[in-house]
C-alpha positions as CSV (number, residue, x, y, z in Angstrom):
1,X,-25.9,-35.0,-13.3
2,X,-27.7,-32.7,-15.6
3,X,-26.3,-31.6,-19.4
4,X,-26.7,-28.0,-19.4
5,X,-26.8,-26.6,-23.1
6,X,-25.8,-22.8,-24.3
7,X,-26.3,-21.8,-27.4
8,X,-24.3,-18.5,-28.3
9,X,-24.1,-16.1,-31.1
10,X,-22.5,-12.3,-30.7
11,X,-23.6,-11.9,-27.3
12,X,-19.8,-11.9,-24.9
13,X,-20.7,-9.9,-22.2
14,X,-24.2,-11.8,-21.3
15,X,-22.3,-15.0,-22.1
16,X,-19.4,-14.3,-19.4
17,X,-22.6,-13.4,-16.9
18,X,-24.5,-16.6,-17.5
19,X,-21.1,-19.0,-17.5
20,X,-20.7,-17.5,-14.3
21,X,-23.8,-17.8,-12.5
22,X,-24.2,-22.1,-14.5
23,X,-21.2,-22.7,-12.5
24,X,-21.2,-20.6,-9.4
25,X,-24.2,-22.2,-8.7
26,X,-24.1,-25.3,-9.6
27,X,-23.9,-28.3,-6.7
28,X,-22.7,-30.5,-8.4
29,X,-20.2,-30.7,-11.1
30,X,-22.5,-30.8,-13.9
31,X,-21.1,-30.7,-18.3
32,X,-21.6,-27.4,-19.3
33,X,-21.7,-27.4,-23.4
34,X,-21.5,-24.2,-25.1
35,X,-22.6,-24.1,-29.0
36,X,-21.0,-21.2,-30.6
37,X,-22.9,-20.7,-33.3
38,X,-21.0,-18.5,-35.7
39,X,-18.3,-15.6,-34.7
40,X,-16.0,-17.4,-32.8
41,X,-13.5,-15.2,-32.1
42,X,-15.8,-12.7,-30.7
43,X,-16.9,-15.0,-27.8
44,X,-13.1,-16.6,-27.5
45,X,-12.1,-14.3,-24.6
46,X,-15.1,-15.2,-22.6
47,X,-14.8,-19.0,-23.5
48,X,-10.9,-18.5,-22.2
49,X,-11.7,-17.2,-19.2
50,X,-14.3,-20.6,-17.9
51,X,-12.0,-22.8,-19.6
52,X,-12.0,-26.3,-17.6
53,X,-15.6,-25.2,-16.2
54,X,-16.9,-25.6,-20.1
55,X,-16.9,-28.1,-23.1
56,X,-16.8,-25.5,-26.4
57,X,-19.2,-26.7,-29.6
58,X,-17.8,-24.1,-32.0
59,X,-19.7,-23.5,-35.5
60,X,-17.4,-21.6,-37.3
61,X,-20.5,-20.3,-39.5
62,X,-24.0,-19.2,-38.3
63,X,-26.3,-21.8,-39.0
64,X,-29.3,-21.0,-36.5
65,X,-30.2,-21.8,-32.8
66,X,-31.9,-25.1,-34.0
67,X,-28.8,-26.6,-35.5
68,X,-26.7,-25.4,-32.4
69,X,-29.6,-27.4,-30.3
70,X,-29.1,-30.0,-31.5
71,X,-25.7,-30.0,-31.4
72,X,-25.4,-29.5,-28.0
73,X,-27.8,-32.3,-27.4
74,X,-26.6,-34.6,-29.3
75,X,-22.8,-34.8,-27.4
76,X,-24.5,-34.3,-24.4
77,X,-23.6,-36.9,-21.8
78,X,-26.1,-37.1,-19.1
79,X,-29.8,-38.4,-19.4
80,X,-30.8,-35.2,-18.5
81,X,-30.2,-31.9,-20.2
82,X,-31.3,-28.4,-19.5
83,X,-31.3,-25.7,-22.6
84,X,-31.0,-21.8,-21.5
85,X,-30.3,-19.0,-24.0
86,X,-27.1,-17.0,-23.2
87,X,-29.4,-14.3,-21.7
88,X,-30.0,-15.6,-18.9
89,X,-28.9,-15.9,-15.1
90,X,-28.8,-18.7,-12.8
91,X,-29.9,-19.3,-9.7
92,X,-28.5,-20.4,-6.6
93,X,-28.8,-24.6,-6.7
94,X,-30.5,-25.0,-10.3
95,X,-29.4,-28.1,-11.0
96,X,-30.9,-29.7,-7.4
97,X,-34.3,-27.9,-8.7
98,X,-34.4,-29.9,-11.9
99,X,-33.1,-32.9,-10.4
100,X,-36.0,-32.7,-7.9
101,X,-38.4,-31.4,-10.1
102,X,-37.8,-33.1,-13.7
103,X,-40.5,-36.2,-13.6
104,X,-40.3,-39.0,-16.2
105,X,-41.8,-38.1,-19.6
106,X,-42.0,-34.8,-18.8
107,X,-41.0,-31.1,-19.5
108,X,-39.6,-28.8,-16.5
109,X,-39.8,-24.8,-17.4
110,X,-37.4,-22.9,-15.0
111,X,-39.3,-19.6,-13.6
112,X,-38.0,-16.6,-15.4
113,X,-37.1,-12.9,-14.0
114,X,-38.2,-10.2,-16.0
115,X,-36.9,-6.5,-15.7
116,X,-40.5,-5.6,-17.3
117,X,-43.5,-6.6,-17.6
118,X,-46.1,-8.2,-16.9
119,X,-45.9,-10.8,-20.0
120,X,-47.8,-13.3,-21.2
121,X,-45.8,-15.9,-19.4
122,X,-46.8,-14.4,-15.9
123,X,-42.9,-14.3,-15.1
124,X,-42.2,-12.3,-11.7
125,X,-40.8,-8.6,-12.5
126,X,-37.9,-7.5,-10.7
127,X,-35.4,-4.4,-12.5
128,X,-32.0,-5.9,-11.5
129,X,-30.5,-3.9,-14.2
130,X,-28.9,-4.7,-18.5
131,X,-25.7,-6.5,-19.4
132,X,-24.0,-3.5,-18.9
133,X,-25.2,-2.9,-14.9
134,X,-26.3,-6.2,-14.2
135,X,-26.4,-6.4,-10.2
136,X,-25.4,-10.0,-9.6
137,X,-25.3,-10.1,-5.9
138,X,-28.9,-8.2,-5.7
139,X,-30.1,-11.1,-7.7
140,X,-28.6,-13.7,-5.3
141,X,-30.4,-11.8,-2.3
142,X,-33.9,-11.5,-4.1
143,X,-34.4,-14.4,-6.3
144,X,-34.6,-16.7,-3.1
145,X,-37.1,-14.8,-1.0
146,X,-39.3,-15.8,-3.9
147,X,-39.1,-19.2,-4.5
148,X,-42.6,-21.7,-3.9
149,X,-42.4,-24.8,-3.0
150,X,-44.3,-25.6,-6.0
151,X,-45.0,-26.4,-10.0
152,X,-47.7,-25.5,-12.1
153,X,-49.0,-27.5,-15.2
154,X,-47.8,-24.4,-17.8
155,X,-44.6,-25.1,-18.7
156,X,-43.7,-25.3,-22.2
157,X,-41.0,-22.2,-22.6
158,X,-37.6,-21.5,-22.4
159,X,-35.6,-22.1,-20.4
160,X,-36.2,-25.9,-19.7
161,X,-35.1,-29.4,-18.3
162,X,-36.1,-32.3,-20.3
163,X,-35.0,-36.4,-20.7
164,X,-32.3,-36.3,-23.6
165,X,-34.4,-39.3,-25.2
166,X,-37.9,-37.3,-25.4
167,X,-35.7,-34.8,-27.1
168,X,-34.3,-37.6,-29.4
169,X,-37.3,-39.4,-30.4
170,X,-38.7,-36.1,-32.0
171,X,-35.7,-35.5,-33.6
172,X,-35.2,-32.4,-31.6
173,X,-35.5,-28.7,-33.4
174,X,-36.9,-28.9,-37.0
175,X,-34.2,-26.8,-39.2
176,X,-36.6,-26.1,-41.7
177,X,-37.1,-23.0,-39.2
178,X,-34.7,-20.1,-41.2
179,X,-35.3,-18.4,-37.6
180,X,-35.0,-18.5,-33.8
181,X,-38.7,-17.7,-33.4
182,X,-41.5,-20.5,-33.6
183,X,-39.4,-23.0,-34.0
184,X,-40.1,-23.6,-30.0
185,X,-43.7,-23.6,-30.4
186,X,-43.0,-26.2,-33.1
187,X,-40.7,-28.5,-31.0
188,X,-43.0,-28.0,-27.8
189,X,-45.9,-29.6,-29.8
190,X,-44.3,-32.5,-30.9
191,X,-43.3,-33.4,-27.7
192,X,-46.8,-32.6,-26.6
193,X,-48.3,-34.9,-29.2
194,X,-46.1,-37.7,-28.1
195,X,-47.3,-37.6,-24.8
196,X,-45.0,-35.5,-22.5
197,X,-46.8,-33.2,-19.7
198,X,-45.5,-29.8,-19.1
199,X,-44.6,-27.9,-15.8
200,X,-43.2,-25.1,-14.2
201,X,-41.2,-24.8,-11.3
202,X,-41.1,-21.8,-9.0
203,X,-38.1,-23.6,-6.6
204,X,-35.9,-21.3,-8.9
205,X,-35.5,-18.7,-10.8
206,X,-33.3,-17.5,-13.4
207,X,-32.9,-13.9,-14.6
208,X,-33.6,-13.1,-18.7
209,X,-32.2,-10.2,-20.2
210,X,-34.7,-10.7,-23.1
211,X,-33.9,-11.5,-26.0
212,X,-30.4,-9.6,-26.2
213,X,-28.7,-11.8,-29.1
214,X,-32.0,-11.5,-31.3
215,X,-34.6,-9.0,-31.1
216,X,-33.1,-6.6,-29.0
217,X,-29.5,-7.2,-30.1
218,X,-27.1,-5.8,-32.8
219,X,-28.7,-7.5,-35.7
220,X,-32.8,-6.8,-34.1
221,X,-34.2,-6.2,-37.2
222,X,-33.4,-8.9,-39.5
223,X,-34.4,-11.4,-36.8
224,X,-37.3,-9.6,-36.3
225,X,-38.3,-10.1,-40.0
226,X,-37.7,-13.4,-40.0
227,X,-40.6,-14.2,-37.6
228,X,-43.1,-13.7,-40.0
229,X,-42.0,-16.5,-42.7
230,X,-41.2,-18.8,-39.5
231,X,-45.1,-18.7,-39.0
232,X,-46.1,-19.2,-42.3
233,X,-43.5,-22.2,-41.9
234,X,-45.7,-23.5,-39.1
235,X,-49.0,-22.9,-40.5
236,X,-47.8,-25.3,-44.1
237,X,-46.8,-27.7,-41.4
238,X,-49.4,-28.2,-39.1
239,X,-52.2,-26.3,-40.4
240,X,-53.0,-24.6,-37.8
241,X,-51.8,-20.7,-36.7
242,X,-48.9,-20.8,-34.1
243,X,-50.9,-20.0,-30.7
244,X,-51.2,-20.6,-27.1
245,X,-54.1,-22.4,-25.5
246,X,-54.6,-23.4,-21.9
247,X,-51.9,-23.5,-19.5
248,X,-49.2,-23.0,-22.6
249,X,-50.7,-25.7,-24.9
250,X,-49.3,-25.3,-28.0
251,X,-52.4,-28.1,-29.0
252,X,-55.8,-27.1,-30.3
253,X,-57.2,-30.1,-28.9
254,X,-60.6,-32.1,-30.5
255,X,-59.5,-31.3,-33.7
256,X,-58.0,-33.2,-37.1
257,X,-56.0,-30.8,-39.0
258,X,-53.8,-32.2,-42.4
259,X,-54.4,-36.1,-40.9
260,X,-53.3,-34.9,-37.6
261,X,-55.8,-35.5,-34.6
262,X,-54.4,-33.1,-32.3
């Protein structure tokens, strides 16, 4: 059984899409734990309507996608947990995938959806509409025809399946981050300096809306400003600018930065 963890804030109607799709299509009767984090009330219609499907976190304040993380880690139940933002869709089966897929002291990236592109994540691109027009049964058609019977050593991105102890022996997302950005390119190299490999699976594929609750949401601005200091954050931490290397390393590799031989 897998942990799947949703962390929320001001986002309803792509919420009440990606409850849907977790449990639709699910197998198995996995836990479900959504973090609310702040703004309860405007999510407690959607929350309602999966009740008995869901286990509800609720943070009555906003206190940043790290700290709901970690909170939905933290009471999560099963070894294995998978963390998706509430813009995205899931596929037919995604819990089989990561059981399949998810190898010990590893890292499993789902295959994303884009409606544009191309990105720098290579994610397929497929227009299957916003929140507003979202075409659910189009993406249940498409998103198998697809799928490889394959992974591919650049993982490292949302959304992803991991052990819950790798996630607790790094102490999970650092909430010295005042922002949702970087603070993933921070967690993903701590799990890559203790050892854990990174792949991608393209068994499945789950849609993102893209970035809907933060950059392109209500409030796009002031999280947009924030991803500036969340650098500088990283850079006094590591030494070393926030950047991608081969196959999604987040590790410049041969090098001793700050005592650190990375």
């Amino acid at each position: 059984m897998i942990s799947l963890i949703i962390p929320t804030y001001r986002n309803p109607e792509c919420l009440d899409i990606c409850l849907r799709s977790a449990i639709e299509g699910q197998t198995n009767v996995n836990e479900i734990l959504v973090v609310v984090d702040g703004y309860v009330k405007e999510s407690q219609h959607i929350l309602d309507k999966h009740k008995g499907n869901i286990n509800v976190l609720p943070l009555e304040e906003n206190q940043g996608m790290q700290m709901a993380l970690n909170l939905g880690v933290y009471n999560a139940s099963n070894e294995r947990i998978c963390i998706i933002n509430d813009d995205n869709v899931l596929s037919k089966g995604w819990d089989i995938t990561i059981e399949e897929d998810l190898k010990e002291k590893s890292v499993l990236t789902i295959n994303q959806i884009e409606p544009t592109g191309p990105g720098i994540f290579d994610f397929p691109v497929k227009d299957l509409g916003g929140i507003e027009n979202f075409d659910y049964e189009a993406y249940l058609k498409y998103e198998p025809t697809i799928r490889e019977e394959k992974t591919t050593p650049d993982g490292g991105i949302f959304p992803f399946a991991m052990w819950k102890i790798d996630y607790m022996i790094v102490g999970g997302f650092d909430t010295l981050y005042q922002s949702p950005f970087i603070c993933d390119w921070d967690f993903f190299l701590k799990l890559e300096l203790n050892g854990l490999l990174f792949e991608r699976t393209h068994k499945s594929h789950f849609y993102h809306f893209g970035s809907s609750a933060t950059k392109n949401g209500k409030e796009g601005e002031a999280f947009k400003a924030t991803e500036g200091p969340a650098a500088t954050t990283y850079i006094y931490k590591w030494g070393t600018p926030p950047a991608l290397y081969v196959n999604n390393s987040h590790r410049p590799k041969g090098q001793i930065i700050k005592g650190l031989k990375f």
